[in-house]
Steps between C-alpha positions, in 0.01 A plus 500: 500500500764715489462809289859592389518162284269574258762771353702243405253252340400793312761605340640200455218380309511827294896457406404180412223554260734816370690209324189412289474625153131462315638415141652177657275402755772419691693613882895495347686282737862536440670846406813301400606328211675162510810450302435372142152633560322777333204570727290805482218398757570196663173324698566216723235240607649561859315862514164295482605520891475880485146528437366414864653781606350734185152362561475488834621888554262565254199356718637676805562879340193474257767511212314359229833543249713255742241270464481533089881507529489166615273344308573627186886332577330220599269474126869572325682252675203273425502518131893559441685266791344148448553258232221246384580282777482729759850523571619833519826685360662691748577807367296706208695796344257730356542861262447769678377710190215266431391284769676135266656227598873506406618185657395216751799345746568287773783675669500248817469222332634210316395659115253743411204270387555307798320501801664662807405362837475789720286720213257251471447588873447835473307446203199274726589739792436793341185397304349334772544854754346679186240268520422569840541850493293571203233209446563495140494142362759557261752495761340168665504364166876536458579404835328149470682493157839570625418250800414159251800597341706490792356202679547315161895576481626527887670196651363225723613740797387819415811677436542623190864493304618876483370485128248251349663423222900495610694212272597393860198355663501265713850609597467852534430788780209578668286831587315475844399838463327423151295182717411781775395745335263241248400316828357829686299584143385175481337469857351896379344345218373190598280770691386661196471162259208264507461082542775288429797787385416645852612178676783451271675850553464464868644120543759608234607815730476247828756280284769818436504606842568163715775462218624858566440368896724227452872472568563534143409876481456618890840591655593403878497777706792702502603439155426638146510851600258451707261489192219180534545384183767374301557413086351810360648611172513898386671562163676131418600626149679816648652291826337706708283358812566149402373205783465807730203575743309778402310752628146434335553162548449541872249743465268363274513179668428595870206711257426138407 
């Protein structure tokens, strides 16, 4: 109830939305440009995460052009991230000038048509909060989408390889933070889903966290940084945050 933190939700919400630009449809996520890269406005599925933040300040300063902000990124994202299968790309470079699509990526993971762990997350994360948020089936729609997809692909255990499609399954790296993050959307949608798909996300979410519970992926006290989790993977193709714990991995999991 404190007054003086509304300032801050404010105009955070405002700087945010300041990054939005009507002829894409888009919030621009990163202001730099990757080596051997030519991007002129980068969107990352990640910033699906952002919109919570946009909508909700919306509802609590009567800002109906937060609110627009985030749907709008939300519709763009929609039509522009997502290939047939419902995977989605991770990055979208788009013209500035006039609103098209320059270029599609996966910048995280193992190529760009294939299907990065941790973006597939964010991608039934962030559709199923729009969902919520908004009540407009077209979000509930994708999230269910995104979810066969994923419960069709992930391993026995629940923990996804850092990328889907890495030439080095079975023997390859983990992301517990991809598996947290899916497993806290999953238990949100099997709340918004009807019959059968209901039970499934929820028993599927049960299944990723007693793995994540397990010695495999819970540290002993004391150890890891004092982080819970263990095996999360950032950037493998940069060798950044590789079999680390990380901090979204925690947090979306005790969210879970």
């Amino acid at each position: 109830g404190e007054q003086k933190y509304l300032e801050p939700i404010h105009t955070s919400a405002r700087v945010l939305a300041g990054r939005f630009s009507p002829v894409t449809g888009v919030i621009r996520s990163w202001d730099f440009v990757r080596k051997g890269r030519d991007w002129k406005y980068p969107v990352i599925i990640d910033n699906m995460m952002n919109l919570e933040h946009l909508y909700n300040a919306g509802l609590l300063f009567g800002d109906d052009t937060l609110k627009s902000v985030a749907v709008t990124h939300a519709n763009t994202t929609l039509c522009n991230h997502f290939r047939p299968d419902f995977t989605s790309y991770h990055l979208v470079d788009y013209d500035p000038a006039d609103g098209r699509v320059r270029r599609k990526e996966t910048v995280q993971g193992f190529s760009d048509e294939s299907a990065w762990a941790r973006g597939q997350a964010w991608a039934l994360y962030g559709y199923t909060m729009m969902f919520r948020l908004s009540g407009y089936e077209c979000y509930l729609n994708q999230a269910e989408n995104i979810a066969g997809m994923l419960l069709e692909r992930l391993p026995d255990d629940g923990i996804p390889y850092w990328d889907f499609d890495s030439d080095r399954i079975p023997d390859d790296l983990r992301d517990a933070s991809a598996a947290a993050i899916m497993a806290s959307a999953l238990i949100e949608l099997s709340g918004f889903a009807e019959g059968a798909e209901a039970d499934e996300y929820m028993a599927f979410a049960e299944k990723q966290i007693r793995s994540l519970a397990s010695p495999e992926y819970t540290a002993p006290e004391r150890t890891n940084g004092d982080f819970i989790l263990m095996h999360s993977t950032g950037a493998y193709p940069f060798s950044s945050e590789v079999d680390v714990p990380l901090t979204y991995a925690d947090y979306y999991y005790l969210e879970a």
